[in-house]
C-alpha positions as a printed Julia matrix, in Angstrom:
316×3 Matrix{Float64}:
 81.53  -30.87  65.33
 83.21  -33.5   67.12
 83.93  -32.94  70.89
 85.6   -35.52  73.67
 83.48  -37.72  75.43
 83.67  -36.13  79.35
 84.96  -38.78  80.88
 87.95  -39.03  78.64
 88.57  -35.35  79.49
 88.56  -36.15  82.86
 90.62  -39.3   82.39
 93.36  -37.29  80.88
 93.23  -34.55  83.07
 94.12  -37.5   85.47
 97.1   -38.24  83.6
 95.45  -41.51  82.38
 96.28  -42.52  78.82
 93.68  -44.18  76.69
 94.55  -46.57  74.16
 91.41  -46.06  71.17
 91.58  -48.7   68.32
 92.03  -48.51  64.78
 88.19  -49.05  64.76
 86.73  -46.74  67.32
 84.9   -44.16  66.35
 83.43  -41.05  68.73
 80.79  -38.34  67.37
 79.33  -35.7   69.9
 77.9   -32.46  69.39
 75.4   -30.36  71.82
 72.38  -29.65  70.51
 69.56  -26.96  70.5
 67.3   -29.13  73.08
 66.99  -27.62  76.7
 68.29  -29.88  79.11
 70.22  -32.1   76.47
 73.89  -31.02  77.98
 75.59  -33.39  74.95
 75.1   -35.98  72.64
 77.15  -39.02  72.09
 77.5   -41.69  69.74
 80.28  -44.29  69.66
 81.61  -47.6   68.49
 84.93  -49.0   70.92
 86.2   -52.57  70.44
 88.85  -52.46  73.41
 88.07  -49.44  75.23
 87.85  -49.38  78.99
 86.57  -46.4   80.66
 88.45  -45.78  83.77
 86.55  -44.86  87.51
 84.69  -41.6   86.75
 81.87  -39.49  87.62
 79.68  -37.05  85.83
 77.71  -33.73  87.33
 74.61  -34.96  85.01
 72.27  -37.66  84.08
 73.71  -40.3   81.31
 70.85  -41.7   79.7
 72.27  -44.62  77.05
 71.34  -47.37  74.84
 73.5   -49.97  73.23
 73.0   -51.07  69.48
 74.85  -53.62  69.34
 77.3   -55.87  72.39
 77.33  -54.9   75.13
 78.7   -52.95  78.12
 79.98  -54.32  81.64
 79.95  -51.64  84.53
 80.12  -51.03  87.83
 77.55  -48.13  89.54
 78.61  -47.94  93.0
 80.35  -50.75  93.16
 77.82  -52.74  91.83
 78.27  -54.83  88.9
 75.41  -54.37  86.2
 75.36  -55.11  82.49
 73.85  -53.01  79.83
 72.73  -54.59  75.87
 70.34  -53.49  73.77
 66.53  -53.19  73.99
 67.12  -51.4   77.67
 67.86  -48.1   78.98
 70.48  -47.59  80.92
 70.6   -44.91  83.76
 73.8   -43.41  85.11
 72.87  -41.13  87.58
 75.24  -37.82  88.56
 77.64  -37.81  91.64
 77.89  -41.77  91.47
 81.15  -43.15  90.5
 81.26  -45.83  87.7
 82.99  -47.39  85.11
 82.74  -49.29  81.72
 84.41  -51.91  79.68
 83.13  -54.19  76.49
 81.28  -57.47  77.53
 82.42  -59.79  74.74
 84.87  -59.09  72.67
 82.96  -58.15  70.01
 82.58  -54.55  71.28
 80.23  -52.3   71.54
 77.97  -49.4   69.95
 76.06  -46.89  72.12
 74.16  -43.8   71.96
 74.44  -41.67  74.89
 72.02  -38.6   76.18
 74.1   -36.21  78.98
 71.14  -34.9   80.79
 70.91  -31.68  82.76
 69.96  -32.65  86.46
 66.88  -29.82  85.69
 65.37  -32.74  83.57
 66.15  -35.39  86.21
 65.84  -34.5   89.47
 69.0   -35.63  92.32
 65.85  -37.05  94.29
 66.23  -39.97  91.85
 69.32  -40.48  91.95
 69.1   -43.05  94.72
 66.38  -45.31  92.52
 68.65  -45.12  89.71
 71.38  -46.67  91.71
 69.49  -49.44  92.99
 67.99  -49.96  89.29
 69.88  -48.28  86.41
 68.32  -50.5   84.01
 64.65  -49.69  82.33
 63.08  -52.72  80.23
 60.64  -50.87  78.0
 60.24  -50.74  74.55
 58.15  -47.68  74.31
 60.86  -45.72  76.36
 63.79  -47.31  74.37
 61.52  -46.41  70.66
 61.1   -42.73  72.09
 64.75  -42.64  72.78
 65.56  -43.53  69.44
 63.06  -41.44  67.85
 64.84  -38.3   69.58
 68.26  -39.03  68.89
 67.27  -39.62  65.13
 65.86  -36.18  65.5
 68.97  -34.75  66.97
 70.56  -35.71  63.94
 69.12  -32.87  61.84
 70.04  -29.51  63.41
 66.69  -28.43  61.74
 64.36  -30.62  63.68
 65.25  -29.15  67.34
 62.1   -28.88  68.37
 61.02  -32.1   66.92
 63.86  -33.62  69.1
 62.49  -31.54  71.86
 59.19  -32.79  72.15
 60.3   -36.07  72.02
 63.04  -35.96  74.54
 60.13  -34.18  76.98
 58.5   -37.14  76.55
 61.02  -39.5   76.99
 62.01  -37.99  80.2
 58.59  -37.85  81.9
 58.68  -42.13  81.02
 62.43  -42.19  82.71
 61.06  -40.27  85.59
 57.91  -42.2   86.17
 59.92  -45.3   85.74
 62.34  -44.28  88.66
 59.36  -43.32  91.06
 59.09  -39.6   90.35
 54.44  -39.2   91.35
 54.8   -36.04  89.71
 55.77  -37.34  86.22
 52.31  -37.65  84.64
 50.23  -34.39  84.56
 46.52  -35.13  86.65
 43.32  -35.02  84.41
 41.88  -32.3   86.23
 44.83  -29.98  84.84
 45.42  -31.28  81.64
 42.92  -29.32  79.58
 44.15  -26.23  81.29
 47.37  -26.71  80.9
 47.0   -27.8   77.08
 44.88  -24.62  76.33
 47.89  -22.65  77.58
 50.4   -24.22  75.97
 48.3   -24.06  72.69
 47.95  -20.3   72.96
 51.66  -19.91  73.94
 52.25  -21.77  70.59
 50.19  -19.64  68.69
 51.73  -16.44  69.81
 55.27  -17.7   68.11
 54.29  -20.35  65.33
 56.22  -18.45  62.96
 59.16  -17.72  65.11
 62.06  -19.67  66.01
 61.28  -21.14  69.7
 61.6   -24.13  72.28
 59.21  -25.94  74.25
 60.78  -25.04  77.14
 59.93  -21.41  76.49
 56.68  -21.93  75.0
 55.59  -23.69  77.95
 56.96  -21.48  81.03
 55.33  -18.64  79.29
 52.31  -20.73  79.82
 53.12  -21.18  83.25
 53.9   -25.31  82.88
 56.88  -27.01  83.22
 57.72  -28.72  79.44
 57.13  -31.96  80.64
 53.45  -31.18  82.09
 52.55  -29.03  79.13
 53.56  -30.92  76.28
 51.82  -33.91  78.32
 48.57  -31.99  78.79
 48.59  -30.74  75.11
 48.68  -34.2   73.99
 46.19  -35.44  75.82
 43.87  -32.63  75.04
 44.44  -32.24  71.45
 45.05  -35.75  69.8
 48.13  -34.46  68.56
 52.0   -33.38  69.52
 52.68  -29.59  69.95
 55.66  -30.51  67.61
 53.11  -31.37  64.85
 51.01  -28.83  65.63
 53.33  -26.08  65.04
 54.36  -27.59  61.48
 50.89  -27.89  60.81
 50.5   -24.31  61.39
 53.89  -23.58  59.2
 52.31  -25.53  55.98
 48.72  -24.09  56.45
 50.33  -21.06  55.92
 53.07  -22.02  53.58
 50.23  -23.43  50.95
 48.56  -20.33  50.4
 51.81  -18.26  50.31
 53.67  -21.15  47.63
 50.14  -20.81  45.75
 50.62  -16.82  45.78
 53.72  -17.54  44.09
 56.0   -16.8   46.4
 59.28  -17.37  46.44
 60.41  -20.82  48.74
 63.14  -19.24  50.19
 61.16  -16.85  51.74
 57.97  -18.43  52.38
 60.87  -20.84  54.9
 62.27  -17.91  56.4
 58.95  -16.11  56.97
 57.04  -18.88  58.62
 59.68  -20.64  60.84
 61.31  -23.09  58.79
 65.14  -23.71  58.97
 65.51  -23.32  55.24
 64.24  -24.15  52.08
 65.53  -27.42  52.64
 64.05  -27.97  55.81
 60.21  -26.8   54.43
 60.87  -29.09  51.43
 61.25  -32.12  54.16
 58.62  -31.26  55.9
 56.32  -30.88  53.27
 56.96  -34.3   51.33
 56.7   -35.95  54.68
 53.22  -34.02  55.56
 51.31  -33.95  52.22
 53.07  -36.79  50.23
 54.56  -34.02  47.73
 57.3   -31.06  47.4
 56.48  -27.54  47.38
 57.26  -26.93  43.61
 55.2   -29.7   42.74
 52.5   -28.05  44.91
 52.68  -24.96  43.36
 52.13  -26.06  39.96
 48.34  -25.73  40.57
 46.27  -28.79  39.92
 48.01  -30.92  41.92
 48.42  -28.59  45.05
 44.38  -28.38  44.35
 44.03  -32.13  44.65
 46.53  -32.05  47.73
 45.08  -29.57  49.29
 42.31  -31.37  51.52
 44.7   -34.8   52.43
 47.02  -32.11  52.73
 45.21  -30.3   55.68
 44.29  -32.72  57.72
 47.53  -34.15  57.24
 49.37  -30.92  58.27
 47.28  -31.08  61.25
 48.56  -34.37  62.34
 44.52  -35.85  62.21
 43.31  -38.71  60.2
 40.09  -38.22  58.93
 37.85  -39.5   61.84
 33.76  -39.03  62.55
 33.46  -35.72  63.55
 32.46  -36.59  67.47
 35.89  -38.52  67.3
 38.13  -36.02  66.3
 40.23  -34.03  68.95
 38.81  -29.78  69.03
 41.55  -27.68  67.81
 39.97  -24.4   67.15
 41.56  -22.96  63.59
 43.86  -19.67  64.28
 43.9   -17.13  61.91
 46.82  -17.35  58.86
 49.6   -14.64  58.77
């Protein structure tokens, strides 16, 4: 679904007219990620953005060119391999640097994510050099591509937030040690109590009594792996011996938490290297099976002292 980018709402609700080339292209949708408000990516040769403001966070990266601004009157540039940092309430603007253009991919953030104390940091320093952050950005908007993989793109957007906010200054962005294994055992057994349901971090972790950034954090941490992959390892534990029961696909998806067929497929070629039919043919999903488990658990086979304690849950 394609939607207007805010500003050019508000632009045109001003009575300003905006002149989009032959070449320009917009694309936003709002996704199934908790605190993600909208997603946009675009491609403008000419385009200027008029004076504007925005009630949330606009977290953006550009691909390609790159954008000249002003943030409170100041003039900053954004190009690639940075984040840029918009913050809300702060009037700014936004034209192409060269006239080449410009490519970006844009994040609307919910001010629940990033806190109005940071505002003021962000205006003195919109720009965050880090490649890990700008990596983890571009892992979760490659997961916001596929409806299917919402809480894929959750976890990952958690995670990219908690770097944004550390970056600005927030001292409660990283989780202390002393509460990490707590917090991770809650998580964990808030995961457990809806692997096979349809769920976000968000909710996962307040039922544990976390904030999503803290939890997923702690989990981490404490486990060696994501709660992302954890979950999906639970769904294909479970989905092995139900595909080698002979179960239908279609329902061994539905059943366990899966989008679709389509979706278990994916995540099952990616995870143990094959499909579920080929699985089920029964030789091969016997010589699968044991990559296939530690695989599905998101753990490389390690000495045992080294590898993180995940104690196994019982199978549907």
């Amino acid at each position: 679904m394609v939607l207007y980018d805010p500003s050019m709402v508000a632009a045109i609700a001003d009575g300003l007219e905006l002149d989009l080339g032959p070449g320009d292209v917009i694309r936003a949708w709002k996704p199934r990620v908790p605190g993600v408000r909208e997603v946009l990516h675009a491609r403008f040769g000419a385009h200027a953005y008029p004076r504007h403001t925005h009630d949330d966070w606009t977290v953006f990266l550009v691909d390609d060119g790159a954008v000249r601004y002003h943030l409170d009157r100041h003039g900053h540039v954004a190009a690639p391999r940075m984040v840029s940092i918009l913050p809300p309430g702060v009037t700014h603007d936004g034209r192409p640097a060269t006239s080449k253009g410009y490519r970006k991919r844009v994040l609307y953030v919910d001010t629940s994510v990033l806190g109005e104390s940071l505002v003021g940091a962000a205006v003195d320093e919109p720009a965050i050099v880090d490649p890990d952050l700008v990596a983890e950005l571009e892992a979760v908007h490659a997961a916001l591509a596929c409806p299917d993989d919402a809480l894929a793109a959750e976890t990952r957007f958690v995670a990219a937030a908690a770097r944004i906010r550390a970056a600005l200054g927030d001292p409660n962005a990283v989780v202390g040690p002393s509460d990490a294994r707590r917090a991770g055992e809650s998580l964990r057994d808030a995961l457990d109590a809806h692997v096979f349901e349809r769920f976000t971090l968000a909710d996962a972790a307040m039922e544990a009594g976390w904030s999503a950034a803290h939890a997923a954090q702690a989990f981490s941490t404490t486990f060696g792996i994501s709660p992302h992959a954890y979950v999906v390892g639970r769904r294909l534990d479970a989905a092995r011996d139900r595909i080698l029961a002979g179960e239908p696909l279609a329902d061994v998806a539905t059943v366990l938490g899966f989008f679709d067929q389509a979706h278990l497929t994916r995540q099952f070629r990616r995870f143990l290297g094959t499909t579920p039919r080929r699985f089920a043919k029964g030789d091969e999903g016997r010589r699968t099976t044991t990559v296939g488990r530690n695989q599905a658990a998101g753990v490389t086979p390690t000495p045992a002292a080294a590898r993180p304690v995940v104690p196994p849950r019982p199978r549907p």
